[in-house]
C-alpha positions in Angstrom: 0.0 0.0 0.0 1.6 3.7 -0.5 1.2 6.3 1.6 -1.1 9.5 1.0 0.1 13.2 -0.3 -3.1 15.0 1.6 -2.8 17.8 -1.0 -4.0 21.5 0.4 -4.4 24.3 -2.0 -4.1 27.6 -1.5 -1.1 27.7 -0.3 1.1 24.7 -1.7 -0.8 24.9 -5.6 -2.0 28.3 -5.2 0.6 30.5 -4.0 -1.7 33.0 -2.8 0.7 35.2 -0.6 2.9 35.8 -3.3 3.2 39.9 -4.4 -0.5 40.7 -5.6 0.4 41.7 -9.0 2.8 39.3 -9.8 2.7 35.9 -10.1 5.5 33.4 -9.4 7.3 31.9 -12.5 5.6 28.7 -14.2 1.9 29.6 -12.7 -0.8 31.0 -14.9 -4.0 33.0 -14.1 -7.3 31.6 -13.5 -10.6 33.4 -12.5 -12.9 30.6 -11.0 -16.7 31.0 -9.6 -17.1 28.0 -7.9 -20.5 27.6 -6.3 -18.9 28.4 -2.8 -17.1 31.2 -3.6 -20.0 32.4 -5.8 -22.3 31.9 -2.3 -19.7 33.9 -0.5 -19.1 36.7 -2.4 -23.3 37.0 -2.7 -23.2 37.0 0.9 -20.7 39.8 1.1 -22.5 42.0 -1.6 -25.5 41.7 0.6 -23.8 42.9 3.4 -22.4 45.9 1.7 -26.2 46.8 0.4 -25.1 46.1 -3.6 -27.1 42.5 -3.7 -27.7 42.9 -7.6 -24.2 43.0 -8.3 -22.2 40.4 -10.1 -19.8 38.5 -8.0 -16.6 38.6 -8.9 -14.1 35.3 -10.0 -11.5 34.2 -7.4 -7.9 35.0 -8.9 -5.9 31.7 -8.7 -2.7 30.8 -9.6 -1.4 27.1 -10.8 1.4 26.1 -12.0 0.3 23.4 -14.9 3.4 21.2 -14.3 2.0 20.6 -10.6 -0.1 18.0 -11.7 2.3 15.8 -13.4 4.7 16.3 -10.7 2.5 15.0 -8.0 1.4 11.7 -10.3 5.0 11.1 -10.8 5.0 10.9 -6.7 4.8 7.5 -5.2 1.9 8.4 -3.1 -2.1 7.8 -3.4 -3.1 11.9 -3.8 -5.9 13.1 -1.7 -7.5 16.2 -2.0 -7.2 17.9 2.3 -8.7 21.9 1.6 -11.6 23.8 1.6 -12.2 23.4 -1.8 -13.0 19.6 -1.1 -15.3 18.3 -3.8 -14.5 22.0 -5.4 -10.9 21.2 -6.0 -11.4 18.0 -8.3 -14.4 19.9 -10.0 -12.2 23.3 -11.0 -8.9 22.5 -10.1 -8.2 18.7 -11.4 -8.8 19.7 -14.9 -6.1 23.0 -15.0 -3.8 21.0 -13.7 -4.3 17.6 -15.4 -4.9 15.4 -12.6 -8.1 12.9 -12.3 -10.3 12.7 -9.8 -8.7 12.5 -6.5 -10.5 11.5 -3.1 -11.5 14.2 -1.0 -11.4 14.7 3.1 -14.9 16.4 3.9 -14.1 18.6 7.0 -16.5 18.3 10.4 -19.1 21.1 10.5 -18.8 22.3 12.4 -15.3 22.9 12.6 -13.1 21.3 15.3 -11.4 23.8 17.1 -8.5 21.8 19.0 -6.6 23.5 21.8 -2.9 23.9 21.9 -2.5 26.0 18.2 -3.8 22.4 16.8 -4.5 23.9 13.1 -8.4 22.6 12.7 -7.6 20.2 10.1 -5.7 18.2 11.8 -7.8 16.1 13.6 -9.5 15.3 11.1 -6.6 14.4 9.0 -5.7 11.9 11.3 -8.9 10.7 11.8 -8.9 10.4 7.8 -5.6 8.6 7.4 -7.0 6.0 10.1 -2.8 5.3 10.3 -2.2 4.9 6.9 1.3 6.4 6.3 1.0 10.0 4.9 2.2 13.0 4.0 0.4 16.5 3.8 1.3 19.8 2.4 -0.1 23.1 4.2 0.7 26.4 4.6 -0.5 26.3 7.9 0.9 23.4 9.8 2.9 24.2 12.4 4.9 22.8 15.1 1.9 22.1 17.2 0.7 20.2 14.2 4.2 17.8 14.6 3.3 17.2 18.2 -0.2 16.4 18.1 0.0 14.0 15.0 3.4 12.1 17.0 0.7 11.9 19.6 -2.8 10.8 18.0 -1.3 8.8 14.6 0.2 5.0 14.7 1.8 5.2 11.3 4.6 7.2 9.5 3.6 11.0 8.8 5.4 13.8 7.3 4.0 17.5 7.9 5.6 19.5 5.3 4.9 23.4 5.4 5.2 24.9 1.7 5.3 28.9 1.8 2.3 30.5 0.2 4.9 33.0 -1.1 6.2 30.5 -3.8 4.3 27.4 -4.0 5.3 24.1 -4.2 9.0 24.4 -5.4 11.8 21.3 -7.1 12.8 21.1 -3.2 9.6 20.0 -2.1 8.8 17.5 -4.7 12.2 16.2 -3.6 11.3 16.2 0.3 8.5 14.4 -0.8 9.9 11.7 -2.9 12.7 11.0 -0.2 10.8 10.6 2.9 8.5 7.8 0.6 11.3 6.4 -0.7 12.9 5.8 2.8 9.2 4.4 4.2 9.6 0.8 5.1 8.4 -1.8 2.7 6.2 -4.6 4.1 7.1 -7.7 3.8 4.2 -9.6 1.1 1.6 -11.3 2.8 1.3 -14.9 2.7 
């Protein structure tokens, strides 16, 4: 069995930190209305008393070679953001990856003490001890500590700037830690 990539967006795919005007070098624009972010924005044009308006896209920026990248990984790829079915509906075809499976996030939120980032419960409730690794702009150090505590298998945490994006040295952070994963003996 390999291990899971748990695959956030904005952040690792979508370097959305990055100057405002200028995307990083590779990605390409995209102006998305998904029907959350559609919902959202009609919520916030209401609230500002300009209901007839139209909403307006979500700027994102992908880097096409992305999806080929993560296929080439040795890892089952899971989709672990906000955009959860969202992501393989908009996202999967820019970026020429199929359908992935997608973690659906308790509503409502957990909100776990500590600095726990909110996901991560329910990441490791996902992974049931699979072996996995996630990417996130958010994990932090009380991520580490709470998955060593509450997950039996292997897991790597790997922060990716939401300045830059996935870069070469993640994809090679990535490929190294499954590469030096255990192998299990065949079963008989």
């Amino acid at each position: 069995m390999r291990p899971l990539l748990l695959i956030d967006v904005d952040g690792p795919l979508n370097p959305y930190a990055a100057k405002p005007h200028r995307r990083p070098e590779g990605y390409t624009t995209h102006r998305l209305l998904t029907p959350r972010w559609e919902a959202a924005e009609r919520r916030r044009l209401t609230a500002y008393g300009l209901p007839d308006r139209p909403a307006k896209p979500l700027r994102v920026w992908l880097n096409p070679e992305h999806g080929p990248s993560l296929t080439a990984l040795p890892f089952d790829l899971v989709w672990a953001t906000t955009w959860e079915h969202e992501a393989d509906d908009f996202l999967a075809p820019l970026l020429g990856l199929p359908a992935l499976p997608v973690i659906t996030w308790s509503e409502p939120r957990q909100q776990p003490a500590d600095g726990v980032f909110w996901k991560t419960p329910d990441i490791v409730t996902w992974a049931r001890g699979r072996p996995f690794a996630w990417i996130d702009d958010q994990i932090t150090a009380a991520d580490h500590a709470w998955v060593r505590t509450h997950h039996a298998g292997p897991a790597l945490l790997h922060h990716v700037d939401p300045r830059t994006g996935l870069t070469t040295a993640d994809f090679t952070t990535l490929a190294a830690w499954a590469a030096g994963l255990p192998s299990r003996p065949p079963e008989r």
